[in-house]
C-alpha positions in Angstrom: -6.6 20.4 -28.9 -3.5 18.4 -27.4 -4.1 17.4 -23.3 -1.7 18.8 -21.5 -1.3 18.4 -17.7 1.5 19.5 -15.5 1.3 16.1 -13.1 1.9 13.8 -16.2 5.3 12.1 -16.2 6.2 10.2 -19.0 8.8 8.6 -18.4 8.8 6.7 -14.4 11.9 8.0 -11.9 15.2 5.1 -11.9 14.4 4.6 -8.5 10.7 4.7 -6.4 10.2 4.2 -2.7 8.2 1.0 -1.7 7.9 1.5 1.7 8.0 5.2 2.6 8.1 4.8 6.7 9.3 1.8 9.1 6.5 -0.5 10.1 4.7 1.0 13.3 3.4 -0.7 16.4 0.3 -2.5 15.7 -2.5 -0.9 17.1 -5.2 -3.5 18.5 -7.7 -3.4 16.4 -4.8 -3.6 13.3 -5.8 -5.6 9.9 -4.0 -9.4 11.0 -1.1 -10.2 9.6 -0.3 -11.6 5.8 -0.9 -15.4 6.0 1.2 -17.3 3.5 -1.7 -20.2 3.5 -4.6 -17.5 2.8 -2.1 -16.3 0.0 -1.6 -19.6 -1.7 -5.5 -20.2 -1.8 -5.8 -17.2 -3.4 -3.2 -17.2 -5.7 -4.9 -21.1 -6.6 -8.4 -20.0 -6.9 -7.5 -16.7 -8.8 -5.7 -18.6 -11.7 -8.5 -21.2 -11.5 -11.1 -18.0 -12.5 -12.5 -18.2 -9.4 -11.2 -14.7 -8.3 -11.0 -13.8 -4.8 -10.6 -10.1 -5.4 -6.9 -8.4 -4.2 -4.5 -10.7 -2.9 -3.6 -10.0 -0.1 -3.4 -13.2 2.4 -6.4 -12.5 4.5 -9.5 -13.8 4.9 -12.5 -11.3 3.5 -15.9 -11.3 1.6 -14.3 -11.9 -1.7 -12.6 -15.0 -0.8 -15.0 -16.7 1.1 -17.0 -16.1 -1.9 -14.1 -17.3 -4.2 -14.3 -20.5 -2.0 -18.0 -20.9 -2.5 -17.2 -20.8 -6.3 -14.6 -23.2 -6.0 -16.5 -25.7 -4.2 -19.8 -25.3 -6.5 -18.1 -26.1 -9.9 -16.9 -28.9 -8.2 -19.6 -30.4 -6.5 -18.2 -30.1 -2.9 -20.7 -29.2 0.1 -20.6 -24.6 -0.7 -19.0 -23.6 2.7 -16.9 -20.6 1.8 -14.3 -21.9 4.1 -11.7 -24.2 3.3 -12.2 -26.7 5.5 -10.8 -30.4 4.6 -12.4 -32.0 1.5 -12.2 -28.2 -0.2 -8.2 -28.3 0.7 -7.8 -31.7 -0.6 -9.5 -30.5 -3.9 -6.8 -27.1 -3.9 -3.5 -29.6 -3.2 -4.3 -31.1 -6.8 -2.9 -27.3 -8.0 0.0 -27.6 -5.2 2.5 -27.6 -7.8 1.6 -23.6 -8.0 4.1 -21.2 -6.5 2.2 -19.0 -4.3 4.9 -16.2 -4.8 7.8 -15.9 -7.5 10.8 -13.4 -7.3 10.9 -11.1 -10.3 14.0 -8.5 -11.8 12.1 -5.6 -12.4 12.9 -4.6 -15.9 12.5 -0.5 -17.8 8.7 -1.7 -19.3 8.2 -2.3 -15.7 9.1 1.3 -14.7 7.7 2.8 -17.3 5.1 5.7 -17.2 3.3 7.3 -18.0 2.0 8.2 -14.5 -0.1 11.0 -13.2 1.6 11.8 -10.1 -1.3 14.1 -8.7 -4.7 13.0 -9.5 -7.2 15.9 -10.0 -10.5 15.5 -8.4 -12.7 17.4 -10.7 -13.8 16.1 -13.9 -12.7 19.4 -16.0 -9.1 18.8 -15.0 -8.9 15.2 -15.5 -10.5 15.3 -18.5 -7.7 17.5 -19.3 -5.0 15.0 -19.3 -3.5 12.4 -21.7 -4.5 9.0 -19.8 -6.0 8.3 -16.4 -2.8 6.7 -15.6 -1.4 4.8 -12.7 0.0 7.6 -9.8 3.4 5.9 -9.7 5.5 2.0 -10.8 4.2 0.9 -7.2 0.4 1.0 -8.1 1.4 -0.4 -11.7 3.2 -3.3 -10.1 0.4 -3.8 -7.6 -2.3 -4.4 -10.5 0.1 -6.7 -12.5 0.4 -9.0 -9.3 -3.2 -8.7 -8.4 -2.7 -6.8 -5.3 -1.7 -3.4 -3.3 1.7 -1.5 -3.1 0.9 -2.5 1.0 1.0 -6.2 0.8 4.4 -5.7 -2.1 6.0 -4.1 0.7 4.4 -6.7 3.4 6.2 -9.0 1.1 9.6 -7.5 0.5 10.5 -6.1 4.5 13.5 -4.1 4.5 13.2 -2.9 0.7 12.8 0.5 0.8 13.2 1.4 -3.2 12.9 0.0 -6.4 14.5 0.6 -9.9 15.2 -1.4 -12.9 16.8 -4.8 -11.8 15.5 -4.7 -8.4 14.3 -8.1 -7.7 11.3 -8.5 -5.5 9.0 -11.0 -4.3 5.7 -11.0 -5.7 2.0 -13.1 -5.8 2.2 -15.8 -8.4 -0.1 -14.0 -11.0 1.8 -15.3 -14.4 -0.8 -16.8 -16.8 0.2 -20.2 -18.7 -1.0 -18.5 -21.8 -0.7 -14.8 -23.0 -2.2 -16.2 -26.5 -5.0 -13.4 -27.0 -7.5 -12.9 -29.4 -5.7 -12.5 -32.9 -8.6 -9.7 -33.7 -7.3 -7.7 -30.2 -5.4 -4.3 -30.8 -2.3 -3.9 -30.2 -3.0 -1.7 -27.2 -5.6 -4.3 -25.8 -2.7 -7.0 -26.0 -0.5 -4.8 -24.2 -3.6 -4.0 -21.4 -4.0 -7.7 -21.2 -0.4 -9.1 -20.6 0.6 -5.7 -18.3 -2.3 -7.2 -15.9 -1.4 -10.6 -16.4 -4.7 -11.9 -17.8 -5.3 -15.5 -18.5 -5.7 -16.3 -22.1 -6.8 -19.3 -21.8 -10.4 -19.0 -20.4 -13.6 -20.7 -20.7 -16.4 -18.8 -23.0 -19.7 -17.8 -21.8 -22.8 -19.1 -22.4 -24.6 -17.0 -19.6 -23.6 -14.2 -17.4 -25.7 -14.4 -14.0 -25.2 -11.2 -12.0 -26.3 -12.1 -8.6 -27.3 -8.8 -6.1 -27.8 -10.2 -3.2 -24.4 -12.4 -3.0 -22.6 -9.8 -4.8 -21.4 -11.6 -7.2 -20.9 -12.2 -11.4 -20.9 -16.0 -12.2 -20.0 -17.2 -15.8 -21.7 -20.2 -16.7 -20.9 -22.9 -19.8 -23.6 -23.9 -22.1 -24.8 -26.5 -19.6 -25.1 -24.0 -17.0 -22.3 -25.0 -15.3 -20.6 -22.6 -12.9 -16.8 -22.0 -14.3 -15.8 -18.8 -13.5 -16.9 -16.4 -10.6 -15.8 -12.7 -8.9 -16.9 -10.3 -6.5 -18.3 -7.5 -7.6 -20.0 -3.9 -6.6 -23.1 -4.0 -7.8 -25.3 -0.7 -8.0 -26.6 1.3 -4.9 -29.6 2.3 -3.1 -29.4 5.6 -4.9 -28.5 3.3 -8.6 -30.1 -0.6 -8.1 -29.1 -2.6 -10.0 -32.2 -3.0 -12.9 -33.5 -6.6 -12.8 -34.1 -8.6 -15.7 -32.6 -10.6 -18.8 -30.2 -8.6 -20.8 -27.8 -9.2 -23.0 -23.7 -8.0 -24.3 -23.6 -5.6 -27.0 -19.7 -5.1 -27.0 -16.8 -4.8 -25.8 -14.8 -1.8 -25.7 -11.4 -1.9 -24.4 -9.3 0.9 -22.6 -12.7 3.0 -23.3 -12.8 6.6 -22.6 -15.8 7.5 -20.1 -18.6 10.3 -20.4 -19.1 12.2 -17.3 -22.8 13.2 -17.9 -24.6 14.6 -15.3 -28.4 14.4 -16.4 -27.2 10.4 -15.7 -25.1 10.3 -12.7 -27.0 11.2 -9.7 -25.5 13.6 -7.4 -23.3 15.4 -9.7 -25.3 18.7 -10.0 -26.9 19.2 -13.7 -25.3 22.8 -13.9 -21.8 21.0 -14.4 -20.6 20.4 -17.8 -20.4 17.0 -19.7 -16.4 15.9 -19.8 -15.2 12.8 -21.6 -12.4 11.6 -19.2 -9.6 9.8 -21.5 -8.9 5.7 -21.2 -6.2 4.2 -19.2 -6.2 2.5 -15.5 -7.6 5.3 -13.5 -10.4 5.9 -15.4 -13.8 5.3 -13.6 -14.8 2.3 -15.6 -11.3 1.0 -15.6 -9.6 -1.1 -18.8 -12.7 -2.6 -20.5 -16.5 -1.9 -20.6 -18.7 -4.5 -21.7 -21.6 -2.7 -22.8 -25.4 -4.6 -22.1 -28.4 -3.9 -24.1 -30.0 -1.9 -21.2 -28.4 1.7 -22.2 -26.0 3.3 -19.9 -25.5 -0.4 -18.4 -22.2 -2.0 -18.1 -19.9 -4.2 -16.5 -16.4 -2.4 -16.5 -13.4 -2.6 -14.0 -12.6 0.0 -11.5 -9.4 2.3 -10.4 -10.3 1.3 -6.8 -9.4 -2.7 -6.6 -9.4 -2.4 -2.4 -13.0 -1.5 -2.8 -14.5 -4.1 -4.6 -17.6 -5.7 -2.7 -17.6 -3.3 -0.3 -18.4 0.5 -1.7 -21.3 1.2 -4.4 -21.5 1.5 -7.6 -23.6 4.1 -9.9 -26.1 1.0 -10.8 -23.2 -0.6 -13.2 -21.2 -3.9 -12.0 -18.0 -3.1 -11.1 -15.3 -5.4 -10.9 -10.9 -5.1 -10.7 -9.7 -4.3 -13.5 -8.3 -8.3 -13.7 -11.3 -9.5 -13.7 -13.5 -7.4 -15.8 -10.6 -7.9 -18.5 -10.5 -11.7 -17.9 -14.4 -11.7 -18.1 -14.5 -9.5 -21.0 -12.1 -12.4 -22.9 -15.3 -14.8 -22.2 -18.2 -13.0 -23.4 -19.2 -11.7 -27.2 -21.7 -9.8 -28.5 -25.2 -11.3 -27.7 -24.1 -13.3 -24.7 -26.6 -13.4 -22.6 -26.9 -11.5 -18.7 -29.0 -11.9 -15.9 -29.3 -9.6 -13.3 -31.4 -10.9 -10.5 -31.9 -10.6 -7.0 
């Protein structure tokens, strides 16, 4: 049977508001203001593979791991801060614009959109894609960041349509040269979320619980890659051990079974909720010998390193597509403490 759901819009509005009120006072306890500086390291370390979750030119968890990377893969003292010698190893990428001006173009616009997200499962699984709510939250995962900070960076823009021109975070790959056995639909997933092509492949995956973090190591067991992640719960741990990548499903639908998920009572029914951004596991699931295991991205990029996950590793949806360009089937994973 067709999905049909009332909140799906195919096609995006000419126009959409960016910032829907003026700025208000800052209360005291307000998150500090965008720093240009923060911004550029992150923009740096994020092409570098070294991703310091959403962009957003403040300090946080995820950069200071970022910066830990960083400084590991190239032998610097691990600091997580970016004190002097870390800096002078950054200015060697100085030629990288921390921001770039774009002319928002229709494919930019373009649904489809779900302009009302159901809560229950039963609905959602209902419609035709777990889509993005709106161009704002589509531009926002292209550029690695949050429909907040695009308006942080664009004051006084209150809409955009096609050939608006806006500022953005410099998030452009140098290669969009996928693998010539992706889909069509993968390709498309890929370049809409501007996904480096050109990455290093895995020898090892180490998923590290008590820094919170994947690392992606070469075949000498060098560090050259490294993100943030959520990794299980109390309620889900994470299950310790040596696994290993079955495969890799892009823009993967997602069973809703509750004999699996904890506290989702039994007496509901089983849905298969339908691929696209929104979707629970995000744009890619990398699928690990221990069954119902995963690392996938997320519809949730803010929350990264900070809210739990089900027992799966959880990363943005950048990064777990990024990652998934690194691994194959039979790479191995580690999961340890």
């Amino acid at each position: 049977m067709k999905r049909i759901a009332p909140a799906f819009a195919p096609v995006a509005a000419s126009v959409v508001a960016l910032m829907l009120t003026a700025a208000a006072p800052a209360p005291h306890n307000a998150t500090p203001a965008l720093d240009p500086a923060v911004l550029r390291t992150q923009v740096v370390l994020d092409k570098l593979g070294f991703g310091p979750g959403v962009i957003d030119g403040r300090g946080g968890q995820s950069l200071t791991n970022a910066l830990k990377g960083f400084q590991e893969s190239r032998g610097l003292r691990i600091t997580g801060k970016p004190d002097a010698a870390t800096l002078d190893a950054l200015r060697r990428f100085g030629k990288v614009q921390p921001t770039m001006q774009v002319t928002l173009d229709a494919a930019a616009m373009r649904g489809p959109f779900v302009a009302q997200m159901p809560d229950d499962y039963a609905e959602k699984a209902k419609l035709p894609a777990m889509a993005y709510s709106r161009p704002l939250e589509k531009l926002a995962e292209r550029f690695h960041t949050t429909p907040k900070v695009l308006a942080e960076l664009n004051p006084g823009v209150t809409t955009i349509g096609v050939g608006s021109k806006i500022t953005v975070p410099n998030t452009f790959p140098t290669s969009r040269a996928y693998p010539a056995d992706a889909t069509p639909a993968w390709r498309a997933t890929l370049a809409s979320l501007n996904v480096e092509a050109a990455v290093p492949k895995a020898a090892k995956i180490v998923v590290d619980k008590s820094d919170g973090i994947l690392r992606v190591l070469d075949g000498n067991g060098h560090l050259v890659a490294q993100y943030t992640a959520t990794i299980g719960s109390s309620r889900d741990p994470l299950p310790l051990g040596n696994w290993k990548v079955l495969h890799v499903s892009p823009n993967p639908d997602w069973k809703m079974n509750p004999k699996i998920l904890k506290g989702v009572p039994d007496s509901k029914q089983a849905q298969i909720i339908p691929p696209g951004p929104n979707n629970p596991v995000g744009v890619v699931w990398i699928d690990l010998s221990k069954e119902h295991y995963g690392i996938h991205g997320t519809s949730e990029p803010e929350q990264i390193g900070r809210a739990q996950s089900n027992g799966c590793v959880r990363l943005t949806n950048w990064d777990a597509a990024r990652v998934a360009l690194m691994v194959k089937g039979g790479t191995p994973v580690l999961f340890q403490a």
